[in-house]
C-alpha positions in Angstrom: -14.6 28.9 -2.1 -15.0 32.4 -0.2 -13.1 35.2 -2.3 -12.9 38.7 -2.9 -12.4 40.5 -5.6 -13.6 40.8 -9.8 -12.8 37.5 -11.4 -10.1 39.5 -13.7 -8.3 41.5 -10.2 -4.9 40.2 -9.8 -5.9 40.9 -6.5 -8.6 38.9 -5.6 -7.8 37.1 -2.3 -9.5 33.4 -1.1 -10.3 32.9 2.4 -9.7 29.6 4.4 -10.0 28.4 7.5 -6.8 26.1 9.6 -7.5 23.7 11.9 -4.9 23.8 14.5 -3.9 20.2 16.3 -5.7 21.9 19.3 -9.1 21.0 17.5 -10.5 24.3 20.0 -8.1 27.0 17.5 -7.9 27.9 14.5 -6.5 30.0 11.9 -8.3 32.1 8.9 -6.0 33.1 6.5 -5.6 34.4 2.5 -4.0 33.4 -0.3 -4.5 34.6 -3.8 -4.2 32.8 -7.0 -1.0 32.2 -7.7 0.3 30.8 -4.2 1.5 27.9 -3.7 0.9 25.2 -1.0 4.3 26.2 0.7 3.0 29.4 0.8 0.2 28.7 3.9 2.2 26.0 5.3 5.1 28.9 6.5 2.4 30.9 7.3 0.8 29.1 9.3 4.2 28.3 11.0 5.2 31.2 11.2 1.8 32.1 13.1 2.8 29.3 15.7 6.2 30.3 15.9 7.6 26.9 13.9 11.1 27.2 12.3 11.0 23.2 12.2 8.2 22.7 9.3 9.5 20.0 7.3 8.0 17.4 8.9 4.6 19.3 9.3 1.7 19.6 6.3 -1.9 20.6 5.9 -4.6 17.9 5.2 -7.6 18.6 3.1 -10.7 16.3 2.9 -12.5 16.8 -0.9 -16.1 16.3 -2.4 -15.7 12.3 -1.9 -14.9 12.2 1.2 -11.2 11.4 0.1 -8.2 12.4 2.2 -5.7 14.9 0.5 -2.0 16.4 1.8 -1.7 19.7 0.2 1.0 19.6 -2.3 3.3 22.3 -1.6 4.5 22.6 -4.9 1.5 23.2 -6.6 -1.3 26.4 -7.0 -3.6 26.0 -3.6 -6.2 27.6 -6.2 -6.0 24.2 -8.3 -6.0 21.8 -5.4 -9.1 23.2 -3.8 -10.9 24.8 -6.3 -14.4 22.6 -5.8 -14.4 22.8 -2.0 -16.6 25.8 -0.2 -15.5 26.3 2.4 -12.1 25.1 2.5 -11.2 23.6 5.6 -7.4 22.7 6.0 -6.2 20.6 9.5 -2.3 21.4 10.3 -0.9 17.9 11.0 2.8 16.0 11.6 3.4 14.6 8.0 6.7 13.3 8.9 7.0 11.6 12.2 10.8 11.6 12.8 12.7 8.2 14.4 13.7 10.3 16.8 11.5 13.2 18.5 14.6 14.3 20.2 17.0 15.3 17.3 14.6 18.0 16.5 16.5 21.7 17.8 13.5 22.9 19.7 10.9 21.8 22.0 7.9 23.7 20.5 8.1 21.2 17.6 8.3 18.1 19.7 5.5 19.8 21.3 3.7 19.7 18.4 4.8 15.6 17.8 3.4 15.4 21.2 -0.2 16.8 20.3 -0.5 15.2 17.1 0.3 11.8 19.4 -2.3 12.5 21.8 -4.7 12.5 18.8 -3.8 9.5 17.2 -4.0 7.8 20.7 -7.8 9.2 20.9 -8.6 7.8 17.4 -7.0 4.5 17.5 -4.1 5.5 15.2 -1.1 5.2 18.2 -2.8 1.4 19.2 -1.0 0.1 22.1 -1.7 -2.8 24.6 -3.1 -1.7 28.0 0.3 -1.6 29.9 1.3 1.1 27.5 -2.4 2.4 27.1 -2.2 3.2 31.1 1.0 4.5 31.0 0.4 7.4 28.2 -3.1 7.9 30.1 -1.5 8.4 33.1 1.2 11.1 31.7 -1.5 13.4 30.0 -3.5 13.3 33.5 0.1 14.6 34.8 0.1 17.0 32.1 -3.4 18.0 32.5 -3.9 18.0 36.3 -0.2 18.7 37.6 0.2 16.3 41.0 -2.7 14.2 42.2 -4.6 16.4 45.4 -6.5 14.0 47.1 -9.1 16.5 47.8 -9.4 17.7 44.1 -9.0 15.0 42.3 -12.0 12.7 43.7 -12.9 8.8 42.7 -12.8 8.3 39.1 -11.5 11.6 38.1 -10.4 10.1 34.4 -13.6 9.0 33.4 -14.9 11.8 32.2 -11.9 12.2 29.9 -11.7 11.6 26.5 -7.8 9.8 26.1 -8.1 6.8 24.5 -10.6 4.9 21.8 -11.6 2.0 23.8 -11.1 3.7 27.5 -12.2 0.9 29.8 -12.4 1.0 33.4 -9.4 -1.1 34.2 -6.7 0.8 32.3 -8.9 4.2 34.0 -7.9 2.9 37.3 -4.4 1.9 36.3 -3.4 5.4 34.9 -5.1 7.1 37.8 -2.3 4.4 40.0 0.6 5.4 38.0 -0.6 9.1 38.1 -0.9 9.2 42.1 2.2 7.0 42.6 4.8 7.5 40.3 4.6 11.0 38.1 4.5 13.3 41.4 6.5 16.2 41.3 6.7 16.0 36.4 6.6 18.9 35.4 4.7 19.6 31.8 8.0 19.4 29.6 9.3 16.0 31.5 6.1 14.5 30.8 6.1 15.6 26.9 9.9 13.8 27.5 8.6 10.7 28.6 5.3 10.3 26.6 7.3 11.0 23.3 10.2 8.0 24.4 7.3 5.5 25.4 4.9 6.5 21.5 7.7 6.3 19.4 8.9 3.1 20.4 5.2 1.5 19.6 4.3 -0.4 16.2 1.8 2.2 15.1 3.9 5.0 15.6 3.7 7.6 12.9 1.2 5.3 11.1 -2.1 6.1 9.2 -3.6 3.6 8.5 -5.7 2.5 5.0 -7.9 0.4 4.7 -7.1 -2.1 2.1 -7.7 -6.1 1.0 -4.9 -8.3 0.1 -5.1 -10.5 -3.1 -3.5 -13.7 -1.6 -6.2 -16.6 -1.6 -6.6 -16.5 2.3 -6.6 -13.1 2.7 -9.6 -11.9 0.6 -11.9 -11.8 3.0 -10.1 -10.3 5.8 -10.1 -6.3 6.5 -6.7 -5.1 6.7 -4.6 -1.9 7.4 -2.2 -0.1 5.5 0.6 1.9 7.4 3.1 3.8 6.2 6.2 5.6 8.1 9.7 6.3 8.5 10.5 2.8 8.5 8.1 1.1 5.5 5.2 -0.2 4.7 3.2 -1.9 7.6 0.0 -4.0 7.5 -2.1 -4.6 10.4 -5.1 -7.4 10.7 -7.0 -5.4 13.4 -4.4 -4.6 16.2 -1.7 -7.0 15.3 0.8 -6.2 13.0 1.4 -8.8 10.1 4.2 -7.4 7.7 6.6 -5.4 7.8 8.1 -3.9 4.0 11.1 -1.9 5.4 12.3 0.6 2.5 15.8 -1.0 1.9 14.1 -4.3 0.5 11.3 -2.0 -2.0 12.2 -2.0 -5.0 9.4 0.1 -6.5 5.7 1.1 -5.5 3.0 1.9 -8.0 -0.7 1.2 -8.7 -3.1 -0.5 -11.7 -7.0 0.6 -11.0 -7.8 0.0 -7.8 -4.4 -2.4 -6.9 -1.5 -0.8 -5.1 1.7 -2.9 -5.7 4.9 -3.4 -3.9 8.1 -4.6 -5.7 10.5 -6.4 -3.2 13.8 -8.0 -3.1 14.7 -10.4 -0.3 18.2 -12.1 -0.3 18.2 -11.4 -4.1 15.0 -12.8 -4.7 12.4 -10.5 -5.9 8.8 -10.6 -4.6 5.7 -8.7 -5.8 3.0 -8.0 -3.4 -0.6 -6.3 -4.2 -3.2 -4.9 -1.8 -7.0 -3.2 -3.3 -7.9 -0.2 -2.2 -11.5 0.6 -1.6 -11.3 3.1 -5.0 -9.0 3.9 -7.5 -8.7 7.4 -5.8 -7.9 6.0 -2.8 -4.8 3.9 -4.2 -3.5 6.7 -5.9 -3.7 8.5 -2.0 -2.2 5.6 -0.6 0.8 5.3 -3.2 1.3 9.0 -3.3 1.9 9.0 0.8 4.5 6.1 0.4 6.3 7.8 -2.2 6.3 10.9 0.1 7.4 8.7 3.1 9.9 6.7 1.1 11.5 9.8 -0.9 11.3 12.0 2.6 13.2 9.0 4.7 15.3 7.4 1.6 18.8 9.7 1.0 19.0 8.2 -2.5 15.0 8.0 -4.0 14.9 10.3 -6.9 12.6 13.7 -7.1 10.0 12.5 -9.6 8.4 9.2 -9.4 6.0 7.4 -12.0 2.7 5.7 -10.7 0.0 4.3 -12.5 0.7 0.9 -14.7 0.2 -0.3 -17.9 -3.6 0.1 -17.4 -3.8 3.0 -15.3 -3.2 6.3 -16.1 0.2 7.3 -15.7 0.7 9.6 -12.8 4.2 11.5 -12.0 4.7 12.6 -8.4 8.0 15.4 -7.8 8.9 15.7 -4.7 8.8 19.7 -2.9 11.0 20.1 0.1 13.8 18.7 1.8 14.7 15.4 3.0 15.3 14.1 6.5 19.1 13.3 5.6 19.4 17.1 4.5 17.2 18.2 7.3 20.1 16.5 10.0 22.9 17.5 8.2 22.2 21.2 8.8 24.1 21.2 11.7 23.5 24.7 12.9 21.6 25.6 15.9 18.8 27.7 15.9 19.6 31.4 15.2 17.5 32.8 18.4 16.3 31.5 21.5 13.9 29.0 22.7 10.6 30.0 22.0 8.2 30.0 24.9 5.4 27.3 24.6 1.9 28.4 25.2 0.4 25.5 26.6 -3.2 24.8 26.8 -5.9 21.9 28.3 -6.4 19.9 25.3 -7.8 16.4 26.6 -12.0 16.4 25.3 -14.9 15.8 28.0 -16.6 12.1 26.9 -19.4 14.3 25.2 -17.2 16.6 23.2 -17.8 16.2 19.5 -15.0 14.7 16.8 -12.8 16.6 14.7 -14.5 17.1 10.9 -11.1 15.3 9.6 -12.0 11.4 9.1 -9.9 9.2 10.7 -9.2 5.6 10.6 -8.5 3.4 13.7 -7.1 0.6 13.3 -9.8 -1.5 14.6 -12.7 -1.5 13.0 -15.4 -2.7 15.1 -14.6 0.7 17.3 -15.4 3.2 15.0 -14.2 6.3 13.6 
């Protein structure tokens, strides 16, 4: 951890480095010891000229490899203190239902790049029909209207868009692009890509890789996906259950086990899935009680994990929930920010972001 400063200065400043969702720019900032997470998260919206942050966080990777959201409520100091250099990616935490009851447009053009990268890495999965469709948008975006004399044979396929890109949905976007999107300007293609993602399975979902504990299941690789709606699980691309938050009861963990208490029709079900570690379930039932107490109007601020022979681990909630966020009615107090847009699709030989990330198949790699 880079700092200045005598270790007994009250002054001593840390230095760290933000990853915007445009993997090309970044942020260094400072903090000193006793800021909190919230802290670098305004910051760091205030440097983009965000007024919207709620649903945006800052992801951390630690010593093990192991995925961390910084907790806003808590000394950055404490959270990162083994890690040198400290590396922190700006991400969407909280994909919202609905892109388009956010106020402005530069935060759904934030949704829209953080969408763009989970369709790269196999997050935003999507049959080819849609796969063409979103491909064809960002060559819109990226390109304006198709020029016959510019844009020459394959002119997709030495883009980076998707994380199996085959030939036939190439040729299909570059149809849609030259036929259909003439004349789109950058914001109506935002518009369109953000009606088509949202509606998908897999959108707003991270997935974790887990096991189940039923008989047949044991030896099949499965997905973990959490968002607005519930808890998802996926069996490579296809989605297999579907635990919306009005039937769960409760979530918690024992070792390695994260459990899920339901009630269907009055009948109450409990449902367990292992986690590669035990520091991976605590990850995984810390970001579903974020996502249930951020969606949920009615979850309590402080949670308890860990079962009878776990530790027991106490999660309070920092911020504001959606329900509060859409109440506050009022508009905006200034005017639209301009949105400085940039060329953010990678070349095929473009390296991958330092962040891991999990597609949801598999056998196509990370």
């Amino acid at each position: 951890m880079l700092k200045f400063g005598s270790k007994h200065d009250s002054n001593i400043v840390y230095k760290c480095t933000v990853r915007l969702l445009e993997d090309t720019e970044i942020l260094e900032c400072e903090y000193k010891p006793q800021h909190k997470g919230i802290y670098l998260l305004e910051y760091v919206c205030q440097q983009l000229n965000l007024i919207e942050q709620d649903y945006l966080g800052l992801r951390y990777v630690d010593n093990q490899d192991q995925r961390h959201w910084l907790d806003l409520g808590k000394s950055i100091c404490k959270q990162v203190k083994d890690l040198d250099p400290v590396l922190f990616s700006f991400r969407v935490k909280f994909y919202p239902p609905d892109p388009f009851r956010l106020k402005e447009e530069i935060t759904r053009y934030q949704i829209f790049l953080q969408l763009k990268r989970d369709l790269l890495h196999g997050r935003l999965y999507c049959g080819p029909t849609e796969a063409a469709m979103l491909s064809a948008l960002i060559l819109q975006g990226e390109f304006g209207d198709y020029d016959p004399e510019i844009h020459l044979a394959n002119y997709v396929s030495d883009l980076k868009i998707l994380l199996k890109q085959t030939e036939a949905i190439e040729e299909k976007a570059m149809e849609i692009h030259q036929k259909q999107l003439k004349g789109q300007s950058q914001s109506q293609v935002e518009t369109a890509f953000l009606k088509l993602a949202c509606q998908l399975d897999t959108y707003g979902v991270d997935p974790h890789p887990v096991k189940g504990l039923l008989q047949d299941q044991k030896r099949s690789q499965l997905y973990l996906g959490i968002n607005y709606s519930g808890i998802l699980t996926f069996q490579g691309s296809r989605k297999t259950h579907h635990f919306r938050w009005p039937d769960i009861q409760k979530i918690n963990y024992e070792g390695k086990v994260f459990i899920i208490h339901l009630n269907y029709n009055d009948k109450k079900h409990t449902v367990g899935f292992k986690c590669p570690s035990g520091q991976a379930c605590r990850h995984v039932w810390r970001c579903a009680v974020e996502q249930m107490l951020f969606f949920t109007s009615d979850a309590p601020s402080v949670v308890t994990g860990g079962g009878f022979f776990s530790w027991g681990t106490k999660f309070k909630y920092t911020g504001r929930t959606e329900k509060e966020i859409l109440e506050d009615s009022g508009s905006p107090s200034r005017e639209e920010p301009n949105i400085q847009r940039s060329s953010s699709v990678r070349r095929k030989a473009s390296s991958v972001p330092a962040t891991p990330s999990t597609p949801l198949q598999p056998h196509l790699g990370k």
